[in-house]
Every structure is written in structure tokens, then in C-alpha cells.
Z-matrix of the N, CA and C atoms (Angstrom, degrees):
N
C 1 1.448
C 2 1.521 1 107.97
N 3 1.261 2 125.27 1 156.46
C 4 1.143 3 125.57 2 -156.32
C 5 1.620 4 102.19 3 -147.85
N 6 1.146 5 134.25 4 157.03
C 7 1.602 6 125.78 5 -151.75
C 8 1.598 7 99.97 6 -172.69
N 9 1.627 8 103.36 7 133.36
C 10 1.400 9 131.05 8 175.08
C 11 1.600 10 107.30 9 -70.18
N 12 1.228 11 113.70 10 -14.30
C 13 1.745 12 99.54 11 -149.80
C 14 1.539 13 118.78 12 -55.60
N 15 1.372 14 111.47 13 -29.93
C 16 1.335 15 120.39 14 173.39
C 17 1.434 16 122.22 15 -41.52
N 18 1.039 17 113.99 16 -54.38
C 19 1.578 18 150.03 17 172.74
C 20 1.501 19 109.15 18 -55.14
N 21 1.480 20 116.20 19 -56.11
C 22 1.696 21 126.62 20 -176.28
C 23 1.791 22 88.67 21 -62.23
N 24 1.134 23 117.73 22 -63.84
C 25 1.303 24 124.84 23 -170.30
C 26 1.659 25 120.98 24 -35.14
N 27 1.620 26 105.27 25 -63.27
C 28 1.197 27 119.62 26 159.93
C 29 1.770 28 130.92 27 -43.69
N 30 1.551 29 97.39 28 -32.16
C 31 1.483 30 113.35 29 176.27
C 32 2.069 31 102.07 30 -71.09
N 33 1.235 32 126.70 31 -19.70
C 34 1.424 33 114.37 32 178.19
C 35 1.250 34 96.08 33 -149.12
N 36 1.725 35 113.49 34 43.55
C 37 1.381 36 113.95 35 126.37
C 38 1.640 37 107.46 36 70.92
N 39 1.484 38 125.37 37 31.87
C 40 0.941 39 158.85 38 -177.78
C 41 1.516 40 131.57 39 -83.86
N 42 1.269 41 137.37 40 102.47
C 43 1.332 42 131.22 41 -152.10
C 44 1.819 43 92.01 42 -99.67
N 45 1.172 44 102.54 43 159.59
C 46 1.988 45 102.93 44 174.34
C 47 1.883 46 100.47 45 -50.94
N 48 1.100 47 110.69 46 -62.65
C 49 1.421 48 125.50 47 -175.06
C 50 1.548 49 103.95 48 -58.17
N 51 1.112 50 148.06 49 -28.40
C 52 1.390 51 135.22 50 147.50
C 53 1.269 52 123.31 51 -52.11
N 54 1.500 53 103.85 52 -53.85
C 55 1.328 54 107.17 53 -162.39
C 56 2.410 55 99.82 54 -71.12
N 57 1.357 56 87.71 55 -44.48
C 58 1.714 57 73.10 56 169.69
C 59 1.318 58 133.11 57 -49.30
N 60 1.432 59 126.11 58 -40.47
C 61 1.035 60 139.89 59 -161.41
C 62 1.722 61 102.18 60 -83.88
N 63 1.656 62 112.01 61 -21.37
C 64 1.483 63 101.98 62 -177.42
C 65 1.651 64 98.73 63 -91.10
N 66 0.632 65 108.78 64 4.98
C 67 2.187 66 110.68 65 -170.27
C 68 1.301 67 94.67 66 -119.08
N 69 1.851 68 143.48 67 -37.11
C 70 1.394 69 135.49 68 -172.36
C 71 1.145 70 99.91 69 107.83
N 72 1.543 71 163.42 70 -0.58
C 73 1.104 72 125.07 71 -147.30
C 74 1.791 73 83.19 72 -143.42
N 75 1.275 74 121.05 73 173.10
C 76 1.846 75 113.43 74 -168.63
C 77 1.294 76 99.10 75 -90.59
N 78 1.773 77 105.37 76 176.79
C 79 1.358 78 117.40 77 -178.48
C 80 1.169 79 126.74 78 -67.78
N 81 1.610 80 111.91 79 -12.32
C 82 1.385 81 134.21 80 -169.53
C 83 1.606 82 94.66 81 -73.07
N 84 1.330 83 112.00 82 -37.00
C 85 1.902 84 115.21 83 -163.41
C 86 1.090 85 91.02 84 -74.05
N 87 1.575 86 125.55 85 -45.75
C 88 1.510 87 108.61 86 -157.41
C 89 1.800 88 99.13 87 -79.92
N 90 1.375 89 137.37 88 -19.87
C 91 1.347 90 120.82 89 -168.10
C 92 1.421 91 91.85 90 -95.75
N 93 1.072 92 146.60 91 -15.30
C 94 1.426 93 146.16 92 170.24
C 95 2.159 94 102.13 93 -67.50
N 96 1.275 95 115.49 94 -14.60
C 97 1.388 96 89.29 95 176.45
C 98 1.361 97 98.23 96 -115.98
N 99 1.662 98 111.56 97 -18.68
C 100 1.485 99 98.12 98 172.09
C 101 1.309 100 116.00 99 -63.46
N 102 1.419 101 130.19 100 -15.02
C 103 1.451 102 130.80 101 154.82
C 104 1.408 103 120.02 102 -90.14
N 105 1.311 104 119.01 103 33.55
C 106 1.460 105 110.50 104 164.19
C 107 1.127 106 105.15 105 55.94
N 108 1.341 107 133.58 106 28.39
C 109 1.711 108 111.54 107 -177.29
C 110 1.449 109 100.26 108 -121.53
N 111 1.427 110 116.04 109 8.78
C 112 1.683 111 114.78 110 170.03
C 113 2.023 112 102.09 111 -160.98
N 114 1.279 113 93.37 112 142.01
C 115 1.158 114 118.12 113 -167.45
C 116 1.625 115 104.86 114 -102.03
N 117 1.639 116 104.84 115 124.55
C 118 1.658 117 93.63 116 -161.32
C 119 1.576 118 110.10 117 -89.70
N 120 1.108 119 131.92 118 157.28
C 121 1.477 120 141.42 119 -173.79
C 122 1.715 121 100.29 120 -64.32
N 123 1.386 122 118.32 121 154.41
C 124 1.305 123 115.81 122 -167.80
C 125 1.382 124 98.47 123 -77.72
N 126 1.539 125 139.42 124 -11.57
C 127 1.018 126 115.35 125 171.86
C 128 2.072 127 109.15 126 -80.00
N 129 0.770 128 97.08 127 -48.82
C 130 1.453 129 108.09 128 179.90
C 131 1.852 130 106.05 129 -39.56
N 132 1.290 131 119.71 130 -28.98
C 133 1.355 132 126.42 131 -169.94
C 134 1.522 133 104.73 132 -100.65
N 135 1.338 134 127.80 133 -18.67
C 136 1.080 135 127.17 134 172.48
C 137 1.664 136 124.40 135 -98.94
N 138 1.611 137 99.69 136 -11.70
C 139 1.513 138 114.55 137 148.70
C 140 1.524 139 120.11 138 -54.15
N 141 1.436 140 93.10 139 -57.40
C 142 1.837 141 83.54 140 173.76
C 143 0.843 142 128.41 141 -90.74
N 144 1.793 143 123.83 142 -2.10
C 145 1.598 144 105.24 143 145.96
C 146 1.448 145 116.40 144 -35.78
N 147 1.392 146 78.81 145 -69.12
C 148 1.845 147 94.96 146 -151.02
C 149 1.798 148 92.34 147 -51.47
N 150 1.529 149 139.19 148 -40.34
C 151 1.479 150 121.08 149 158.41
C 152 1.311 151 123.59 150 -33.17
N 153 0.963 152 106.64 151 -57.15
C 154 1.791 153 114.65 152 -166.03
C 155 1.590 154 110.91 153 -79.33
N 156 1.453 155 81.00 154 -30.28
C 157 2.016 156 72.90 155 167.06
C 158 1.937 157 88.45 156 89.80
N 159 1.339 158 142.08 157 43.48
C 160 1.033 159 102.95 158 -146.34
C 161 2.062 160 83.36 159 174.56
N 162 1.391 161 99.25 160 113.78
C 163 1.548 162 106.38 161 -167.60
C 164 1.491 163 116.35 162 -60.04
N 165 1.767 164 116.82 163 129.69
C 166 1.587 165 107.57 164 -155.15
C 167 1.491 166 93.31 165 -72.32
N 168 1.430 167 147.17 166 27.10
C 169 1.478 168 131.02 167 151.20
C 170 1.752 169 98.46 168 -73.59
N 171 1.224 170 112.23 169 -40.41
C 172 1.774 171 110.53 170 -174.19
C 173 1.139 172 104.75 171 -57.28
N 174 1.698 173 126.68 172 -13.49
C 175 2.093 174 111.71 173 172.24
C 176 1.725 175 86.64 174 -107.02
N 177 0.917 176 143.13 175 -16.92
C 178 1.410 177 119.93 176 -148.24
C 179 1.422 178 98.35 177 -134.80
N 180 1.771 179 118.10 178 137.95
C 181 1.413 180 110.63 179 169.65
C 182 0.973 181 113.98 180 -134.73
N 183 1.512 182 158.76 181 175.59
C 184 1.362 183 159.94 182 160.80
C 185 1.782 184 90.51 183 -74.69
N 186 1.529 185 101.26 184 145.74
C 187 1.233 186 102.14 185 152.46
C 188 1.436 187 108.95 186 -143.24
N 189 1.696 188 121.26 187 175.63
C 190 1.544 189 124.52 188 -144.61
C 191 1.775 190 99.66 189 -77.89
N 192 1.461 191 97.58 190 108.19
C 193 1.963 192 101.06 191 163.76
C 194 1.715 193 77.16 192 124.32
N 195 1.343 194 128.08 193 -10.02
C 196 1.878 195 109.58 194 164.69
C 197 1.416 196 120.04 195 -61.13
């Protein structure tokens, strides 16, 4: 799976440590998915919809062999 969040983040100017602290969870979670190396729980992904304003397919995509 492959993921925008980096990008959404950058779009409102968003540091890892902001963006954790507005969702609950540490900075470590959020740079662990901006590296693809953890896949967030559907609640955790529907937090940052509802942050971003912005449907969690727009951070998250299937990619080929998911």
C-alpha cells in the first residue's frame, strides 16, 4: 500500500509532531507510515480523513501484489 500523507501534510503546513498530537498517537506513528513501514488501523485512517477534510482513499492506495 502506498500513501499520500506526506504530501496532505505538507499541503497545511504540518510538522510529524503536529500532525500526531492533533490525531493522539506519537510522531514515531506518523513517520512510520510516511515510510510505509506500518499500516494505520481504520480508526486512525478515518481520523485523518475527517482532519484533512479529505476521503481516506485520497492518503491510501492498493498497490500491485496488495
Amino acid at each position: 500500500m502506498r500513501n499520500t500523507l506526506k504530501v496532505q501534510r505538507a499541503i497545511l503546513d504540518l510538522t510529524q509532531e503536529d500532525l500526531a498530537k492533533k490525531i493522539g498517537v506519537s510522531r514515531q506513528t506518523i513517520n512510520s507510515i510516511e515510510k510505509n513501514r506500518y499500516v494505520p488501523s481504520t480508526v486512525l485512517a478515518l481520523k485523518l480523513s475527517t482532519l484533512f477534510k479529505i476521503p481516506v482513499n485520497a492518503f491510501f492506495s492498493l498497490e500491485d501484489g496488495d
